[in-house]
N, CA, C and O atoms as a Tripos MOL2 file, in Angstrom:
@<TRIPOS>MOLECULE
protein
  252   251    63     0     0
PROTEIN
NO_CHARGES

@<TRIPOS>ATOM
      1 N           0.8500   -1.1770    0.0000 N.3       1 UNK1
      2 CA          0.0000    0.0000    0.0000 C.3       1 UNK1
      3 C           0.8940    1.2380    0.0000 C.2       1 UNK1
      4 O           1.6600    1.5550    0.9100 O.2       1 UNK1
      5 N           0.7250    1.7880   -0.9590 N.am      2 UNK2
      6 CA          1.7630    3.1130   -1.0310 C.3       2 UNK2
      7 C           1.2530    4.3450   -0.0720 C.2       2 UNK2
      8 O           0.0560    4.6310   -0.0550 O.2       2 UNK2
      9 N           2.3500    5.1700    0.8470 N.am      3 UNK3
     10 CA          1.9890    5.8500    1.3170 C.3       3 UNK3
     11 C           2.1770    7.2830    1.1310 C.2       3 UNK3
     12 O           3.2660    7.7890    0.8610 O.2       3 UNK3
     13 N           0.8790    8.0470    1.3130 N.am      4 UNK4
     14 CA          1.5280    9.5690    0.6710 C.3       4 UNK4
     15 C           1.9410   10.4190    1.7470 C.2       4 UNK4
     16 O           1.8750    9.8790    2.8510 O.2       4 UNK4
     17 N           2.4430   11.8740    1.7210 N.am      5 UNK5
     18 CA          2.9560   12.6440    2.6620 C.3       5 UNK5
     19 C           1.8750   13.8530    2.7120 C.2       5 UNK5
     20 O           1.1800   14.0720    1.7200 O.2       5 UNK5
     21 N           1.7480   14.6420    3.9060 N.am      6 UNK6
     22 CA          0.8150   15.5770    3.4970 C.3       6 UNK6
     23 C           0.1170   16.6460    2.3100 C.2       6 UNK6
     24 O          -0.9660   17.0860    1.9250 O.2       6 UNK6
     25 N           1.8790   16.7170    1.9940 N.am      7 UNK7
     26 CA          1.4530   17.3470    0.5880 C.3       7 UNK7
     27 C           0.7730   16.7620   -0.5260 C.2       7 UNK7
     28 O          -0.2270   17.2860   -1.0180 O.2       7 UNK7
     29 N           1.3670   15.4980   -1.0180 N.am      8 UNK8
     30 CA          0.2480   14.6570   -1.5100 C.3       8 UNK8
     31 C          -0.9510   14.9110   -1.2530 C.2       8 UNK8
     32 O          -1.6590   15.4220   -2.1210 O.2       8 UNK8
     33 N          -1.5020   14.5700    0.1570 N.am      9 UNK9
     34 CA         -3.1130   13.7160    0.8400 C.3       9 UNK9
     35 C          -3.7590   15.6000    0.1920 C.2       9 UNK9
     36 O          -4.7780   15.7160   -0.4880 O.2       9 UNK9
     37 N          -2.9680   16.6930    0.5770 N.am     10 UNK10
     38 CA         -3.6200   17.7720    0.4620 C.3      10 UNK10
     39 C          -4.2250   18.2200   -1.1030 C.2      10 UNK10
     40 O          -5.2800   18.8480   -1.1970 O.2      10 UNK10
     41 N          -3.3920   17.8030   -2.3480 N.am     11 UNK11
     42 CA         -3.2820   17.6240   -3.5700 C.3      11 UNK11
     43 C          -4.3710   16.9760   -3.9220 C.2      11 UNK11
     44 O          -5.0690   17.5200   -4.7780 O.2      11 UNK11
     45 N          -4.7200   15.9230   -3.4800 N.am     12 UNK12
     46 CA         -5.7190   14.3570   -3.7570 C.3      12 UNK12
     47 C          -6.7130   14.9440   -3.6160 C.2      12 UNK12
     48 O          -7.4580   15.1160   -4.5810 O.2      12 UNK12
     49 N          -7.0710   15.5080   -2.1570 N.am     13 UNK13
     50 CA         -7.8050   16.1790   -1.1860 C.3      13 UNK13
     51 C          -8.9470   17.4960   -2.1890 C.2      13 UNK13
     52 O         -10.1460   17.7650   -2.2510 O.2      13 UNK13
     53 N          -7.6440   17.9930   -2.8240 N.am     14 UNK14
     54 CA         -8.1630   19.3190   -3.9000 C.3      14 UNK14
     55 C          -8.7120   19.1070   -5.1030 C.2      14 UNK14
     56 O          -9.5320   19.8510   -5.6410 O.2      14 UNK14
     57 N          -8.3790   18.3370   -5.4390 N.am     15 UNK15
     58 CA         -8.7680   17.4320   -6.7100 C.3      15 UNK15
     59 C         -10.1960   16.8480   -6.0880 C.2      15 UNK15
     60 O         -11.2210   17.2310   -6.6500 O.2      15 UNK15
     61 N         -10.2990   16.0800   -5.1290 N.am     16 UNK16
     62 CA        -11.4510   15.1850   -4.8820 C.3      16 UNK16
     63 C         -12.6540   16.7530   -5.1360 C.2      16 UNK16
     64 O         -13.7090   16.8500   -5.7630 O.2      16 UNK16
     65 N         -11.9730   17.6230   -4.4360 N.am     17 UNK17
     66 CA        -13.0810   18.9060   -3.9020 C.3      17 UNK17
     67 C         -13.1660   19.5220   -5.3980 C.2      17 UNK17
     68 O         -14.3600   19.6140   -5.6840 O.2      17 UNK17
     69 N         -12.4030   19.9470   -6.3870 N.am     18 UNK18
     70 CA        -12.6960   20.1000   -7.4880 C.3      18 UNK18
     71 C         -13.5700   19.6680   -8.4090 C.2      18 UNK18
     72 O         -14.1890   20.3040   -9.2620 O.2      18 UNK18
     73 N         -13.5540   18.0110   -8.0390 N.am     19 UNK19
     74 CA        -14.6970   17.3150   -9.1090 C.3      19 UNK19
     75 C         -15.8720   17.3320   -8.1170 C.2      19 UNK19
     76 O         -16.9100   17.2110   -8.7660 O.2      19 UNK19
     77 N         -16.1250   17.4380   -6.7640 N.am     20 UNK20
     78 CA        -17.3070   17.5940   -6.2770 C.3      20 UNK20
     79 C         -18.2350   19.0310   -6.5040 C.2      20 UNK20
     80 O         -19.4350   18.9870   -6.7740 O.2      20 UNK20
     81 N         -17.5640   20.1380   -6.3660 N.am     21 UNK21
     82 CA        -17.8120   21.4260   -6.8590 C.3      21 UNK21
     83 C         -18.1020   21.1370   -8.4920 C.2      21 UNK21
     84 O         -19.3100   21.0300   -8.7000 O.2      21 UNK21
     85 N         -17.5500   21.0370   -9.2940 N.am     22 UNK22
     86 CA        -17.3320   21.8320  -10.6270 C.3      22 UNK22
     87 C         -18.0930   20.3800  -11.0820 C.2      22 UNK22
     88 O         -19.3100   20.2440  -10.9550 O.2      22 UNK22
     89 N         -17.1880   19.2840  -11.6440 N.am     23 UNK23
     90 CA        -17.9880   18.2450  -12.4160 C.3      23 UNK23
     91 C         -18.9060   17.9090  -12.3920 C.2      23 UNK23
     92 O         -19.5580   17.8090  -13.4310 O.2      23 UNK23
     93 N         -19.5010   17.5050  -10.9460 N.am     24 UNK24
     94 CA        -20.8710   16.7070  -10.8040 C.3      24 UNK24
     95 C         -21.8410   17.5720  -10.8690 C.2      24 UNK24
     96 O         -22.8710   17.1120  -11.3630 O.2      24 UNK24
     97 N         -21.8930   19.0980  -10.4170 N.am     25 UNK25
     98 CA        -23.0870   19.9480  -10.8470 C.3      25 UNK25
     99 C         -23.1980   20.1540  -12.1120 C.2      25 UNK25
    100 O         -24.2950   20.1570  -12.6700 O.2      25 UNK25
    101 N         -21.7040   20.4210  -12.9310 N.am     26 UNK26
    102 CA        -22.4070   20.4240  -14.0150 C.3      26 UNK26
    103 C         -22.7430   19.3330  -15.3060 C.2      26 UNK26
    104 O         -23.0120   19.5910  -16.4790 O.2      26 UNK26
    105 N         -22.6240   18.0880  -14.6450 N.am     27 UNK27
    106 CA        -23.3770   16.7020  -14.6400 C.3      27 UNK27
    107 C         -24.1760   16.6070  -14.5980 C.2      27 UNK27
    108 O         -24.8320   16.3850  -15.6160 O.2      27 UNK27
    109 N         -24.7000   16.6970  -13.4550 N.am     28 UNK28
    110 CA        -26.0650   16.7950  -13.2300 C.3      28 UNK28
    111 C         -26.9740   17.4650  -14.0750 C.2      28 UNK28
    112 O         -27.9640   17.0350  -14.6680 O.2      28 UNK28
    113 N         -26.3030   18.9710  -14.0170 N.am     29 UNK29
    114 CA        -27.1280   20.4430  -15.0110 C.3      29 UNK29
    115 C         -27.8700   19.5880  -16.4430 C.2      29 UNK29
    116 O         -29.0130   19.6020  -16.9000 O.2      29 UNK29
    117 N         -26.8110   18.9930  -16.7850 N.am     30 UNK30
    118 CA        -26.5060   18.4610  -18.1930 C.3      30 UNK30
    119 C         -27.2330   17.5760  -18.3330 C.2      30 UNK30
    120 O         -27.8150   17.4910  -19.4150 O.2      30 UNK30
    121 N         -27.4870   16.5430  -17.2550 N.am     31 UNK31
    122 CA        -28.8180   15.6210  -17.1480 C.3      31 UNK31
    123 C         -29.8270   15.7120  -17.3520 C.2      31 UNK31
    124 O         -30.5490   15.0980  -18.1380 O.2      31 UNK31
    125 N         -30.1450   17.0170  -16.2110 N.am     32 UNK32
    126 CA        -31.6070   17.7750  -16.4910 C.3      32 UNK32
    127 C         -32.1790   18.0320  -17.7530 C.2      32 UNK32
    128 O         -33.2460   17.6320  -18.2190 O.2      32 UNK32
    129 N         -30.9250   19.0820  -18.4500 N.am     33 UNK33
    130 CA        -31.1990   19.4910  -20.1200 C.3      33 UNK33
    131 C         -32.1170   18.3990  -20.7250 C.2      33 UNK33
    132 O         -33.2880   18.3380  -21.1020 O.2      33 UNK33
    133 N         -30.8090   17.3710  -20.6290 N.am     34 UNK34
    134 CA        -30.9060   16.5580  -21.8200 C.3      34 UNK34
    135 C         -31.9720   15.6510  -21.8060 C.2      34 UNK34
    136 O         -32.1920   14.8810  -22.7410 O.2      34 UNK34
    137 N         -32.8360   15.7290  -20.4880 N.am     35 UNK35
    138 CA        -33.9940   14.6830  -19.9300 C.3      35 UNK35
    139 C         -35.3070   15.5780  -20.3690 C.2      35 UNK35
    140 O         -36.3410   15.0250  -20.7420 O.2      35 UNK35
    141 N         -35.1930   16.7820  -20.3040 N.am     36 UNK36
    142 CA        -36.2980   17.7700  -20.8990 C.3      36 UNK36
    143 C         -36.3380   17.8640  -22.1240 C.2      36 UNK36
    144 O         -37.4530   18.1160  -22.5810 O.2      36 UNK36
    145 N         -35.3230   17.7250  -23.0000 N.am     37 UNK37
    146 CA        -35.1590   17.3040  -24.6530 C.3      37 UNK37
    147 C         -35.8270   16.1870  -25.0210 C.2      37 UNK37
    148 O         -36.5890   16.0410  -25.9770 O.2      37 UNK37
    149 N         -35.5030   15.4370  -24.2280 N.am     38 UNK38
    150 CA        -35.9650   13.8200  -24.4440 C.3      38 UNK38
    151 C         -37.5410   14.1390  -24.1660 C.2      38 UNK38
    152 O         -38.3250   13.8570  -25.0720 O.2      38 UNK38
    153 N         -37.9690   14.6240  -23.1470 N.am     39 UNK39
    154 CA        -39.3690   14.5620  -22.8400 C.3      39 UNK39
    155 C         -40.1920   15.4880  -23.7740 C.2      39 UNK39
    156 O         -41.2090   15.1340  -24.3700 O.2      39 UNK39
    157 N         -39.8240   16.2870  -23.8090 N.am     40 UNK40
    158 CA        -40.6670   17.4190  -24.8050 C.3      40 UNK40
    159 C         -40.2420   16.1830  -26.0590 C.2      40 UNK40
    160 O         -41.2720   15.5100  -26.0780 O.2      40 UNK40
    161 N         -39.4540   15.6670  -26.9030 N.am     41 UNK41
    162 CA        -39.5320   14.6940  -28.1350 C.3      41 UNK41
    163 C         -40.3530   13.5840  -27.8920 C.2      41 UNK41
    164 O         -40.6500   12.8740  -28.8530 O.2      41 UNK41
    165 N         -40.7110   13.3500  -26.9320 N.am     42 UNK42
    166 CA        -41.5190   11.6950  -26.8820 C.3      42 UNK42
    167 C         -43.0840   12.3720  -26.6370 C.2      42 UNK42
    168 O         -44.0630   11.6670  -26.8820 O.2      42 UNK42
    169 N         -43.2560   13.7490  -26.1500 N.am     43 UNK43
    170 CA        -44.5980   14.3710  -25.9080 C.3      43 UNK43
    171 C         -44.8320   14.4720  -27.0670 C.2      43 UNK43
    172 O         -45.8720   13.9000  -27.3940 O.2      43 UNK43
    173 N         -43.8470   15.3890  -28.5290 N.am     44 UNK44
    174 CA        -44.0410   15.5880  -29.3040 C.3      44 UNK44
    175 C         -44.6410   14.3920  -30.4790 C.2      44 UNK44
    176 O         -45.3760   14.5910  -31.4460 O.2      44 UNK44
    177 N         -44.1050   13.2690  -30.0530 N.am     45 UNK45
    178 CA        -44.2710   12.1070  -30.7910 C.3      45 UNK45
    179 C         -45.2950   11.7930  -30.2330 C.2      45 UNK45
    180 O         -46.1650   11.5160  -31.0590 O.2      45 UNK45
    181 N         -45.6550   11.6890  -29.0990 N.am     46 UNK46
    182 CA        -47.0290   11.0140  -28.6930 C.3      46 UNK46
    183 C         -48.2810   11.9770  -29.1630 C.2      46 UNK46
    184 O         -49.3190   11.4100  -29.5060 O.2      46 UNK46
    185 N         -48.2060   13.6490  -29.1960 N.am     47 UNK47
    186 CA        -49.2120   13.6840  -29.8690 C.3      47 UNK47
    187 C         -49.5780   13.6470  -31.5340 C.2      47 UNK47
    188 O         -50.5840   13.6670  -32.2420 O.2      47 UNK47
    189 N         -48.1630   13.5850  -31.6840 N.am     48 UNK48
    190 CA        -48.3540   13.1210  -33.1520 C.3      48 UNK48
    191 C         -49.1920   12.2970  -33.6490 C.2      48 UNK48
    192 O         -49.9640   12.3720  -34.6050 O.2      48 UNK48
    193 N         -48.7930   10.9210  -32.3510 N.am     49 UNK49
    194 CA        -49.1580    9.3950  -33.0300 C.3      49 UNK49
    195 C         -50.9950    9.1920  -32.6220 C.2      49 UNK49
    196 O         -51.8110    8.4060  -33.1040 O.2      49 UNK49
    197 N         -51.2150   10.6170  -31.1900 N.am     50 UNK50
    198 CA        -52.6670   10.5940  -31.0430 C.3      50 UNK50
    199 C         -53.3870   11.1540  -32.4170 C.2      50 UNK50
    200 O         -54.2700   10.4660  -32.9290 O.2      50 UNK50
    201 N         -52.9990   12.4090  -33.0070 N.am     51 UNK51
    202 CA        -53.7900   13.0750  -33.9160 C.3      51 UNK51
    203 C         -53.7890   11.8310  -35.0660 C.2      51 UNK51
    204 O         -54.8120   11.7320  -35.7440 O.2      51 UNK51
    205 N         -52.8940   11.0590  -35.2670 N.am     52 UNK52
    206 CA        -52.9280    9.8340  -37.2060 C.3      52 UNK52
    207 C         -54.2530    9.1240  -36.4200 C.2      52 UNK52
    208 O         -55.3030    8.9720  -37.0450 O.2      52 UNK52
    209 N         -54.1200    8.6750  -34.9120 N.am     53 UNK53
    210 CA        -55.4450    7.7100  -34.7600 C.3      53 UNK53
    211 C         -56.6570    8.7080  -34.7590 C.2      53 UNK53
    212 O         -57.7500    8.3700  -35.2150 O.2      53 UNK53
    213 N         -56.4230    9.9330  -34.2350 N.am     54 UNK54
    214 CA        -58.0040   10.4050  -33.8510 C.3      54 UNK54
    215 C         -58.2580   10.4650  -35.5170 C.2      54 UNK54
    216 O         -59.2880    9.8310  -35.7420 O.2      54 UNK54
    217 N         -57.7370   10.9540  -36.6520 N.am     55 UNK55
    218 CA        -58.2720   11.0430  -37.3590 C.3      55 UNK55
    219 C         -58.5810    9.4540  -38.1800 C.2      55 UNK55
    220 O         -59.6310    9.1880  -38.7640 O.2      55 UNK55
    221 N         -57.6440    8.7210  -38.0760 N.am     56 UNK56
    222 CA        -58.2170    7.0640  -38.6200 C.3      56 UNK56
    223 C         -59.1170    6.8060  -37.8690 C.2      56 UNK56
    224 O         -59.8630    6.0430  -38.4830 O.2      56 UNK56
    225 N         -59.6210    7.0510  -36.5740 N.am     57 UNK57
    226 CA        -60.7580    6.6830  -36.3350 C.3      57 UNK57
    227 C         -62.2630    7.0990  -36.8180 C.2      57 UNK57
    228 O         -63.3120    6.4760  -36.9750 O.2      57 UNK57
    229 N         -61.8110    8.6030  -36.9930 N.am     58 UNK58
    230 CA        -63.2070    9.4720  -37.5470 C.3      58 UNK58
    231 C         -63.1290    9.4040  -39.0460 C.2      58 UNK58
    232 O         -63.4080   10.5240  -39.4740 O.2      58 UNK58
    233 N         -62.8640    8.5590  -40.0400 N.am     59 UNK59
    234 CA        -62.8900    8.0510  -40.9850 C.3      59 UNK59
    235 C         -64.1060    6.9020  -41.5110 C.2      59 UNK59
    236 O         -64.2570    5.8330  -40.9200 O.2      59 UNK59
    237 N         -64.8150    7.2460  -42.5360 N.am     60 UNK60
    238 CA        -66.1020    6.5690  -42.6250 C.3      60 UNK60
    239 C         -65.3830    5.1640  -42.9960 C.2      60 UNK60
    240 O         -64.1940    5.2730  -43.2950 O.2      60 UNK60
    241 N         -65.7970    4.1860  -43.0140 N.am     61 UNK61
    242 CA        -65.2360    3.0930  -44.0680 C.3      61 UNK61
    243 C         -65.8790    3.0360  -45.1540 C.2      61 UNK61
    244 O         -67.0570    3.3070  -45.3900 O.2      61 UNK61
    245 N         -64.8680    2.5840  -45.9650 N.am     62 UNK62
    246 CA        -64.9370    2.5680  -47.6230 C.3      62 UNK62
    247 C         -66.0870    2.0500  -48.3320 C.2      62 UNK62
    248 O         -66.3620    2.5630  -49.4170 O.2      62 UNK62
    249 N         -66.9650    0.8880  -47.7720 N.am     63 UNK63
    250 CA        -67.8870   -0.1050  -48.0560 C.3      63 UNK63
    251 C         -68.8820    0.0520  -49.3590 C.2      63 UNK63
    252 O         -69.7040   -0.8280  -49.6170 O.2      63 UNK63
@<TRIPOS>BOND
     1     1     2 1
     2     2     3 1
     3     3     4 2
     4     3     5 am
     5     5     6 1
     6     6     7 1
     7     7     8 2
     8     7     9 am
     9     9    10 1
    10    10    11 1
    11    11    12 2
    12    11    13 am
    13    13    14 1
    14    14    15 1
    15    15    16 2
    16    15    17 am
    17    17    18 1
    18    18    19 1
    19    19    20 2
    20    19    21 am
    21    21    22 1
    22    22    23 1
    23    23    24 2
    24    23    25 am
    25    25    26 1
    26    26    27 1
    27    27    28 2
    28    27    29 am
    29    29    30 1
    30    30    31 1
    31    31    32 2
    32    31    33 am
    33    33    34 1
    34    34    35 1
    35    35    36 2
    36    35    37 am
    37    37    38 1
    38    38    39 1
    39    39    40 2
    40    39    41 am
    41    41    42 1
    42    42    43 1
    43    43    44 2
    44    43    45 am
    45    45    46 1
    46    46    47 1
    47    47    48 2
    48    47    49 am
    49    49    50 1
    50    50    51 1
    51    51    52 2
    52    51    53 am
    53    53    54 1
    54    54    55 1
    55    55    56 2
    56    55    57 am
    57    57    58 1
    58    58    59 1
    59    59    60 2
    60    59    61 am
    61    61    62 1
    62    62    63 1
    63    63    64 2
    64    63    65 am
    65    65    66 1
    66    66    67 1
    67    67    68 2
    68    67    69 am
    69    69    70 1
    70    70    71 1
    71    71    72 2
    72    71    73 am
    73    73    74 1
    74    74    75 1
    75    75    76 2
    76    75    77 am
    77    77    78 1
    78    78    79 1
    79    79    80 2
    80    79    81 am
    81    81    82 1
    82    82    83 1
    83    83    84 2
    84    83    85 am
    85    85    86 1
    86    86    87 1
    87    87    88 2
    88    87    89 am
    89    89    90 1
    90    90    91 1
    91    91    92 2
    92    91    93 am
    93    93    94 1
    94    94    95 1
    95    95    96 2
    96    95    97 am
    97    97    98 1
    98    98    99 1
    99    99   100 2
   100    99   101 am
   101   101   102 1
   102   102   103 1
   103   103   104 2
   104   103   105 am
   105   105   106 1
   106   106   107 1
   107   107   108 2
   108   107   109 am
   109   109   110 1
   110   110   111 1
   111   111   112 2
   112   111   113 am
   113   113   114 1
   114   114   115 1
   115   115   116 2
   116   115   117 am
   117   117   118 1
   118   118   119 1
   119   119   120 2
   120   119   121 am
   121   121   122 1
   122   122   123 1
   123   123   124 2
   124   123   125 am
   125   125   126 1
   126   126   127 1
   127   127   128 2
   128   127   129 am
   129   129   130 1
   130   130   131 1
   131   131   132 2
   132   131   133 am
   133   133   134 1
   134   134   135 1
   135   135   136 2
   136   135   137 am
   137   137   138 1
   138   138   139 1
   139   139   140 2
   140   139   141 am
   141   141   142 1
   142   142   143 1
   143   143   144 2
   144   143   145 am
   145   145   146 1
   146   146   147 1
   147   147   148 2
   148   147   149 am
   149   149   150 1
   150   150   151 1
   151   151   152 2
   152   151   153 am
   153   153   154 1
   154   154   155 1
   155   155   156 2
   156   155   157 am
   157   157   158 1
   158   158   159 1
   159   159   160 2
   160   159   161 am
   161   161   162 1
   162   162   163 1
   163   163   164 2
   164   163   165 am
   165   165   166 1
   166   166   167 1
   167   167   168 2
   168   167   169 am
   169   169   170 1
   170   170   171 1
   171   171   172 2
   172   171   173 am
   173   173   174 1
   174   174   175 1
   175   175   176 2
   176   175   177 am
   177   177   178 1
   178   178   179 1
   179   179   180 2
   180   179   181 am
   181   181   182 1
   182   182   183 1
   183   183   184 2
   184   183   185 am
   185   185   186 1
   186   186   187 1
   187   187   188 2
   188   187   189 am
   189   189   190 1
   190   190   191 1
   191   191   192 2
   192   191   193 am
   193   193   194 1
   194   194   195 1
   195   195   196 2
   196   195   197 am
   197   197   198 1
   198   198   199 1
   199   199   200 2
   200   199   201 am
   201   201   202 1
   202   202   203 1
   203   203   204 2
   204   203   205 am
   205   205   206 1
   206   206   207 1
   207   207   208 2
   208   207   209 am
   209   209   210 1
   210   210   211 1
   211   211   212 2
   212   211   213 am
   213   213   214 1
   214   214   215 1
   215   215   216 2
   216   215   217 am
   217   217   218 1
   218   218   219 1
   219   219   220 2
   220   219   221 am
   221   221   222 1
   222   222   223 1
   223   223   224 2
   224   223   225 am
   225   225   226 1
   226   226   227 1
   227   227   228 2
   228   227   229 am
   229   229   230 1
   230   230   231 1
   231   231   232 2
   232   231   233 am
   233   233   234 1
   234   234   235 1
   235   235   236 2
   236   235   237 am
   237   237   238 1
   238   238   239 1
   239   239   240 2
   240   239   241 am
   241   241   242 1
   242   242   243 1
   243   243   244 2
   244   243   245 am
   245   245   246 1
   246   246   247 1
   247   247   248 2
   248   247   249 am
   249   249   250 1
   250   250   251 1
   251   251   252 2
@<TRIPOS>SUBSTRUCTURE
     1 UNK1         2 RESIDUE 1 A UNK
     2 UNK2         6 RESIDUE 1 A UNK
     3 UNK3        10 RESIDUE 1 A UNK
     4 UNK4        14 RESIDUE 1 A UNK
     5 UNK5        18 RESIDUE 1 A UNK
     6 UNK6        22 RESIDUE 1 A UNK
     7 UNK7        26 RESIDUE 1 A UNK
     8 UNK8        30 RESIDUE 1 A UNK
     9 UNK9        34 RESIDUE 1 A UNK
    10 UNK10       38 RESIDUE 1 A UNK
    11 UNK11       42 RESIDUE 1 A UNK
    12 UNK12       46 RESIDUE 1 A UNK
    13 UNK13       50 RESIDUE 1 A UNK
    14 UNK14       54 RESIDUE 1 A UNK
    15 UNK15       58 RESIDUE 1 A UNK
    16 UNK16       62 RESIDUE 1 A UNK
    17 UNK17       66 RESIDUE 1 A UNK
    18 UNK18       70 RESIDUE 1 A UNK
    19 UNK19       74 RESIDUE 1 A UNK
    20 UNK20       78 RESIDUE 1 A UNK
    21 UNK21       82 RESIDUE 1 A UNK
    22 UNK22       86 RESIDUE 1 A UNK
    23 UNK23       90 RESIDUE 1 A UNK
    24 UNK24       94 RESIDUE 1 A UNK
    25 UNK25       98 RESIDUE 1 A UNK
    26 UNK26      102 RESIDUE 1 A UNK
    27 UNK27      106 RESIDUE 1 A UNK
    28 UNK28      110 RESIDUE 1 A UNK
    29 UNK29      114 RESIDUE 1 A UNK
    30 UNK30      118 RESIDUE 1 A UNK
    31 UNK31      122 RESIDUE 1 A UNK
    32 UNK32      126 RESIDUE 1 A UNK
    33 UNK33      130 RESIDUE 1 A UNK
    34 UNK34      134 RESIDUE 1 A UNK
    35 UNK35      138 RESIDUE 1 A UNK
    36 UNK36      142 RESIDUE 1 A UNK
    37 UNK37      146 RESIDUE 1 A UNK
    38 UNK38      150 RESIDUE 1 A UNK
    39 UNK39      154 RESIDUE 1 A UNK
    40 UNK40      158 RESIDUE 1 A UNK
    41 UNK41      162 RESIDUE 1 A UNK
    42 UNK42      166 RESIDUE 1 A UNK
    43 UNK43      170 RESIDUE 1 A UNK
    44 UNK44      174 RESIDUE 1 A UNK
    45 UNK45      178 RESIDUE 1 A UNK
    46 UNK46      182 RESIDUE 1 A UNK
    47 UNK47      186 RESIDUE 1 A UNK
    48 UNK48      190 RESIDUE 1 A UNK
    49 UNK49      194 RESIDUE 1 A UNK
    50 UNK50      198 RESIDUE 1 A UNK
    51 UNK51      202 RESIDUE 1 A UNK
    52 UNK52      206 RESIDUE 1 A UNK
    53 UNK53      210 RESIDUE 1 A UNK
    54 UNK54      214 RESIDUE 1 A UNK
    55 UNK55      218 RESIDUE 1 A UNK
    56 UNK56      222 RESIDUE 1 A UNK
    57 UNK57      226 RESIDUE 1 A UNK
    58 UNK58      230 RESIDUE 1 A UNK
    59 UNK59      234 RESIDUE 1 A UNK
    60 UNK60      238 RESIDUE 1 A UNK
    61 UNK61      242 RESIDUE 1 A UNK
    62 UNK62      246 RESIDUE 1 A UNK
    63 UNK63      250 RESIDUE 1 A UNK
């Protein structure tokens, strides 16, 4: 097991606190976006795919 010296542990230490601050919020941020993209496209598709049936339904048949 390798051992470090304070200066090291303090280094590691800054780094760990760097990606907790900076990366993961704007991880997260980026999640959010990209989950509201996704949702507004599958809303968009779902009422798409309601309006082809409402109107195949209100369609006389051919007979």
């Amino acid at each position: 097991v390798p051992q470090f010296d304070a200066a090291a542990q303090e280094e590691i230490a800054q780094m760990l606190l760097g990606f907790i601050y900076f990366v993961l919020p704007v991880g997260v941020g980026l999640s959010i976006f990209l989950h509201d993209k996704y949702a507004q496209k599958r809303s968009a598709t779902l009422n798409q795919q309601i309006e082809v049936l409402e109107i195949s339904l209100h369609q006389t048949p051919q007979h």
